[in-house]
C-alpha positions in Angstrom: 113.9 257.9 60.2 114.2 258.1 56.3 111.3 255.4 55.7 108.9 257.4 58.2 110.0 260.6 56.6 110.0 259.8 52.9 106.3 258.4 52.9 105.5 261.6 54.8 107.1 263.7 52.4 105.9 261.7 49.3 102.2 262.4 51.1 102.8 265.4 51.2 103.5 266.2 47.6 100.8 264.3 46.2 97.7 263.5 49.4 97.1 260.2 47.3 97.5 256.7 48.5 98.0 255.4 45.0 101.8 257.4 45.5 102.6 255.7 48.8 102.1 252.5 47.3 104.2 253.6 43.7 107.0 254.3 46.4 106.9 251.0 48.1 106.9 249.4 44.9 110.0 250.9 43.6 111.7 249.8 46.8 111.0 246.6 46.6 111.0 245.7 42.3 114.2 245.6 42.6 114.0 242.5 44.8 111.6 240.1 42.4 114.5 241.1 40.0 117.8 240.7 41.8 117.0 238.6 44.4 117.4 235.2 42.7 120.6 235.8 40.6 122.1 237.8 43.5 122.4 234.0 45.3 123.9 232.8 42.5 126.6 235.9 42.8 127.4 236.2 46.6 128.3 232.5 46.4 131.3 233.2 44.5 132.3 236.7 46.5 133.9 237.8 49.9 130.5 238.9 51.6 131.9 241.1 53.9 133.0 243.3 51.1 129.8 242.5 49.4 128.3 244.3 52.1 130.3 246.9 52.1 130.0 248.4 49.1 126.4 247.9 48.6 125.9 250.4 51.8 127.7 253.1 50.3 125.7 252.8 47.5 122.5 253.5 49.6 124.8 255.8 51.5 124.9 257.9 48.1 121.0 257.6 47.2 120.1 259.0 51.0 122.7 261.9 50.6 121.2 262.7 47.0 117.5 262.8 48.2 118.8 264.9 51.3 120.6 267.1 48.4 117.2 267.6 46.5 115.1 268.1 49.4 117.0 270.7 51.3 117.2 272.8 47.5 113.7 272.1 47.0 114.0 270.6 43.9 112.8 267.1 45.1 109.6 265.4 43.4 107.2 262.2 43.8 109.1 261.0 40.6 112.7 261.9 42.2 111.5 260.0 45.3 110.3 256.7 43.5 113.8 257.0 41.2 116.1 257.0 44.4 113.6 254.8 46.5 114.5 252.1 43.4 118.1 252.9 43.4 117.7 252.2 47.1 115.7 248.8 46.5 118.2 247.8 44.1 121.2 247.9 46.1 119.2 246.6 49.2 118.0 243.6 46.6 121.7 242.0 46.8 123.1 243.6 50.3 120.3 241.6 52.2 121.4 238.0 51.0 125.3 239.1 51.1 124.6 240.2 55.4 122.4 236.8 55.5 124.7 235.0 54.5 127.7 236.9 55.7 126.0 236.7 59.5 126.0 232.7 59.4 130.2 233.1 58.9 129.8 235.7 61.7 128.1 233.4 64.5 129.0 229.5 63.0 125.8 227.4 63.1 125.3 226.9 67.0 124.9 230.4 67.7 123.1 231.4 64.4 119.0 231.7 66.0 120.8 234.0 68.5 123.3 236.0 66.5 119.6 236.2 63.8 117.4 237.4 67.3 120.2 239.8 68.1 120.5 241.3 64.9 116.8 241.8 64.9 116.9 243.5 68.5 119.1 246.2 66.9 117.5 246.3 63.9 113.9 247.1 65.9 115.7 249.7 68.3 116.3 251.6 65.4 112.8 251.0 64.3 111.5 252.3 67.6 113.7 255.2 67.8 113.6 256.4 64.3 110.3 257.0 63.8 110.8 259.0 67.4 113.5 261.5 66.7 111.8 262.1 62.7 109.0 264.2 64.1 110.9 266.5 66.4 113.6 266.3 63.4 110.7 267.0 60.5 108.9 269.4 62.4 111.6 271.6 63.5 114.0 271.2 60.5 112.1 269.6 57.6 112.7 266.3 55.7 116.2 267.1 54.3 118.0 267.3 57.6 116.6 263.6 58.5 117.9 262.4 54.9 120.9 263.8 55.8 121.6 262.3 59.3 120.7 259.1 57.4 123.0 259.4 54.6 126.1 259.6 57.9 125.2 257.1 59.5 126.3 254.8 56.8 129.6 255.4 57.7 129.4 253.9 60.9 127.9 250.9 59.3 130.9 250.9 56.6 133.4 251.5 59.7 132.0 248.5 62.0 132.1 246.5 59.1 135.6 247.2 57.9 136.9 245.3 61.5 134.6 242.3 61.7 136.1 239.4 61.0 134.3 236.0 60.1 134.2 232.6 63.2 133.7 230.7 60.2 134.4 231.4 56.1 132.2 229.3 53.9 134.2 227.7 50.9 132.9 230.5 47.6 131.7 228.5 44.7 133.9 228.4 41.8 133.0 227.8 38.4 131.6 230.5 35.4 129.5 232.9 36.0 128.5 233.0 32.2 124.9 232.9 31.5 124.1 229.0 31.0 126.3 228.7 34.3 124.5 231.4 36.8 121.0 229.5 35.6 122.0 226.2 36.6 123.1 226.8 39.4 119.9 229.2 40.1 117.7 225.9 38.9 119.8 223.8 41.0 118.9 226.2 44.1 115.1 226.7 43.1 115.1 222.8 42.9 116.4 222.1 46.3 113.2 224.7 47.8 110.7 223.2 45.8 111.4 219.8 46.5 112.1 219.9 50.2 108.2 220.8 51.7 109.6 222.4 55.1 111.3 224.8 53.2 108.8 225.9 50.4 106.3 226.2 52.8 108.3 228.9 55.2 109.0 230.7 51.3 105.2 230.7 49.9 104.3 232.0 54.0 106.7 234.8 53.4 105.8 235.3 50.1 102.0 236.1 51.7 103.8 238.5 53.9 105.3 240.3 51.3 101.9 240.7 49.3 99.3 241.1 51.4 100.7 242.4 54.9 103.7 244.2 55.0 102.0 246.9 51.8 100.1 248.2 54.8 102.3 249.7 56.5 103.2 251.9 53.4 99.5 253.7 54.2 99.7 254.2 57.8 100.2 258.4 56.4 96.7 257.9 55.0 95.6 256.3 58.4 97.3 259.4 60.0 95.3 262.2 58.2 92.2 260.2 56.5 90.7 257.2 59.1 92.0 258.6 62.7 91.5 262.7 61.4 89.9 265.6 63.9 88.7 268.1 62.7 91.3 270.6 64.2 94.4 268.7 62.8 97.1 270.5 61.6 100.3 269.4 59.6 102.4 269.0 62.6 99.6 267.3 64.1 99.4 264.4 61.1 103.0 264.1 61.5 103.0 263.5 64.8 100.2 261.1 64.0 102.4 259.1 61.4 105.4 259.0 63.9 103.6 257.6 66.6 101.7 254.8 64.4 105.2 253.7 62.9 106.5 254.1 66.4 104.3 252.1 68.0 105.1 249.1 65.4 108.5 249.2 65.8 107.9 248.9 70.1 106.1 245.8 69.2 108.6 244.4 66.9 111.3 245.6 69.5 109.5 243.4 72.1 109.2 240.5 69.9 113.1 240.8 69.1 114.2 241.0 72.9 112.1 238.4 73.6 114.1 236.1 71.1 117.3 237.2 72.3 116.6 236.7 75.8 114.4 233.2 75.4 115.5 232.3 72.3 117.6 229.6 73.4 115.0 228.1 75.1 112.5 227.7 72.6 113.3 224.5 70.1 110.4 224.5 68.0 110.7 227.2 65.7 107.9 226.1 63.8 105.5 226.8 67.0 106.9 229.9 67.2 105.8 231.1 63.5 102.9 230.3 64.0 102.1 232.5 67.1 103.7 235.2 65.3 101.7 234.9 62.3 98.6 234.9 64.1 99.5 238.1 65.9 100.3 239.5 63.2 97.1 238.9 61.1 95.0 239.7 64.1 96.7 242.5 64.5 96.0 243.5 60.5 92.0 242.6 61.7 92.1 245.1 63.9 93.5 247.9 62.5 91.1 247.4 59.9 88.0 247.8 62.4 89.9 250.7 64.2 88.5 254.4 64.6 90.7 255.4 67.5 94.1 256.1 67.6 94.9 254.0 70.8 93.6 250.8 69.6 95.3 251.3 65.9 98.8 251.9 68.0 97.7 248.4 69.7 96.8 246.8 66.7 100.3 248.1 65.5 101.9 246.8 68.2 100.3 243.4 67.9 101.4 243.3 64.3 104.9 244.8 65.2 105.4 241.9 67.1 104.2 239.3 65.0 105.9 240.1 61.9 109.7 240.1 63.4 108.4 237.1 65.6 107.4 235.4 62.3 110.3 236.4 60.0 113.2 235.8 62.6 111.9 232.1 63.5 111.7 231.8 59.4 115.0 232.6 58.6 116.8 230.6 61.2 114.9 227.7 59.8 115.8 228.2 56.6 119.5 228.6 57.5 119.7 225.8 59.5 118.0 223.1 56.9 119.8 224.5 53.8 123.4 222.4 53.2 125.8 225.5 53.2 126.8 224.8 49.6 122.9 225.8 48.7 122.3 228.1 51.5 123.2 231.8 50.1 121.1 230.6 47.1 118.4 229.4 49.2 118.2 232.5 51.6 118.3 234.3 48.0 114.3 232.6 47.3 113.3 233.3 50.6 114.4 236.8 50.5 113.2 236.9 46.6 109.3 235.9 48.2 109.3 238.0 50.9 110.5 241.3 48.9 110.5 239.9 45.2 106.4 239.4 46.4 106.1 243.6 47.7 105.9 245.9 44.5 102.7 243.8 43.2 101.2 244.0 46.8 101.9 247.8 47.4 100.3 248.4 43.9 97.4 245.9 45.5 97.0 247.7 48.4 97.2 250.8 47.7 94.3 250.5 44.7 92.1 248.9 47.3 93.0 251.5 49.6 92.6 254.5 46.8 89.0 253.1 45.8 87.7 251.2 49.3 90.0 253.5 52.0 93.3 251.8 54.1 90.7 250.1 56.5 89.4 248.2 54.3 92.4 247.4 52.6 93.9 246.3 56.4 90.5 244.5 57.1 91.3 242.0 53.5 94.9 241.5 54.3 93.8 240.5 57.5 91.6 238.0 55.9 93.5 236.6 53.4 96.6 235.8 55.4 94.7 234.3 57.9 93.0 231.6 55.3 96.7 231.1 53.6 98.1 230.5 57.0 95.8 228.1 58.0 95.9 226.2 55.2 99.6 225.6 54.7 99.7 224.5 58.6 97.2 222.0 57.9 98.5 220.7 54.7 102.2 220.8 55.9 102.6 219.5 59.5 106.2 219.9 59.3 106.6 223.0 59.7 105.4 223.3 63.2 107.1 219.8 64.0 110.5 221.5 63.3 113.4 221.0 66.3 116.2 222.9 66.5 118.6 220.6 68.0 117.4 217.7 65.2 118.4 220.5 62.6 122.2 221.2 64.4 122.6 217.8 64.6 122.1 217.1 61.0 124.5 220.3 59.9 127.1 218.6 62.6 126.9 215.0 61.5 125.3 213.9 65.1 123.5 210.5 64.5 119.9 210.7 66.4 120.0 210.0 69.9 123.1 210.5 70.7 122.9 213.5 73.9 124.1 216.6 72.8 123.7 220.0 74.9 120.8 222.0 73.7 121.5 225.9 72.2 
């Protein structure tokens, strides 16, 4: 609800683009910052507790923008400070529940306990955009700020009784300067030098620049591509709701469908690479789109994609990393997906200030589709890639000997 809602509001104050995307990219600087070094850190703490505090901080940054809202005292610039406040504490709370959910599940239910954590991730996806427009439209944006800043107690209370299946040893050692970049270079090393994995991290890198900045402008789809003439502001809102909502059903689908078949489907790699070509056809189309039904189908399409894409990524890059390298590994991953977002949010949304956000769709579109189709033909591996072969490296299994599949 707060990300529909806050790039409505931030609309709102300002009816430019150029504003969405200043917002996206104080979200996500934090990320090409933190992400790296926070690797380096969560090796060496208890994650749960990691986790933890990190969501009360973003449980304090969603009660201060409710604060500012419902006084009317809240600004673009106060929504890009506590956007980045937001982004930084998301930065290092994303490789800490990573890291903390392969303790969680142990290995052999990892894919799973990852498609299962994006099924409830993508309910809330679906529903949130849902309840913001009855929520915005009949109580304004400060109420929905509010309900978000609660719910982080729930969060905070479900986390206080989990306990761990499995507790990775925490690396020891100084955390001095020299220290943290060695063992950040010994980390980058291990990605650059094994192929399957730096090609999964430059392909989410391309997400985080060139597709996922889109979805910062579906308000200026709402009011500016899809617009009547008799629109109202409830009308736009409604608009913006149903565009996000109709995402988050695909990605929803896309999660379900990993839960439920998940187990059945070994190659990973495969997998990817349907959902990156959903996703960038889905980009296409939106670009081409005038009508409001096929946007929402296009949306849906790239709803689906995306999680389909990003789930089968990081259960490959969890299963391939040794678990002494793995926080530090999911750390680069996580650094090129999001580390990659503030330059493409300030990419996008110039080409969508000066060309409009269909054009700006219609290129991303493009552009992932060449990347894609390269790195598939360059590196084979990737598709080749067998989940059983990975479990029964991490378990010590020599090859061929019959082992019950996951």
């Amino acid at each position: 609800m707060q990300t529909t809602v806050q790039a409505y509001l931030a609309y709102r104050l300002t009816s430019a683009p150029i504003y969405l995307g200043a917002v996206g990219t104080a979200s996500t600087l934090p990320a090409m910052l933190l992400a790296l070094p926070a690797g380096v850190w969560v090796e060496r703490v208890n994650k749960r507790h990691a986790v933890m505090a990190l969501q009360a901080v973003m449980m304090a940054q969603s009660l201060a923008l409710a604060v500012l809202t419902l006084s009317g005292r809240v600004t673009i610039a106060w929504i890009i400070a506590l956007a980045f406040v937001n982004g930084a504490a998301n930065a290092v709370e994303i490789t800490a529940r990573q890291a903390m959910l392969g303790e969680l599940a142990g290995p052999a239910a990892l894919p799973n306990a990852i498609a299962l954590q994006a099924t409830s991730f993508n309910v809330a996806r679906v529903l949130g955009p849902a309840l913001a427009a009855p929520l915005l439209i009949t109580f304004g944006e400060g109420w929905v700020f509010l309900l978000n800043g609660l719910s982080y107690a729930a969060v905070i209370g479900c986390l206080a009784v989990a306990r761990p299946v499995v507790e990775l040893p925490r690396a020891t050692g100084s955390l001095e300067i020299r220290a943290a970049f060695g063992a950040l270079r010994e980390g980058l090393a291990y990605t650059r030098n094994q192929p399957l994995v730096s090609a999964v991290v430059v392909m989410a890198a391309v997400v985080g620049l060139v597709a996922f900045p889109n979805v910062g402008q579906l308000p200026a789809f709402a009011r500016d591509v899809l617009a009547r003439p008799t629109d109202t502001q409830a009308d736009v809102a409604t608009r913006t709701s149903a565009l996000i909502t109709a995402q988050g059903f695909g990605a929803l689908g896309a999660a379900l469908m990993l839960t439920v078949f998940g187990q059945r489907v070994q190659r990973k790699g495969v997998a990817m690479l349907l959902g990156q070509s959903a996703f960038t056809s889905g980009l296409l189309l939106l670009g081409l789109s005038r009508s409001e039904g096929v946007s929402m189908a296009a949306l849906v399409m790239f709803g689906w994609g995306t999680v389909t894409t990003l789930a089968n990524s990081n259960t490959l890059v969890q299963l391939v990393a040794p678990p002494s390298l793995r926080s530090r590994v999911i750390s680069t991953y996580l650094w090129a997906l999001q580390g990659s977002a503030p330059v493409g949010s300030l990419l996008v949304s110039s080409v969508a200030q000066h060309v409009g956000a269909s054009k700006a769709a219609l290129l991303s579109g493009l552009v992932c589709a060449a990347v894609y189709l390269l790195l598939h033909w360059r590196v084979a591996v990737v598709r080749r890639f067998n989940v059983q072969a990975a479990l029964n490296v991490l378990e010590g299994v020599q090859p061929g000997t019959r082992k019950s599949t996951i």
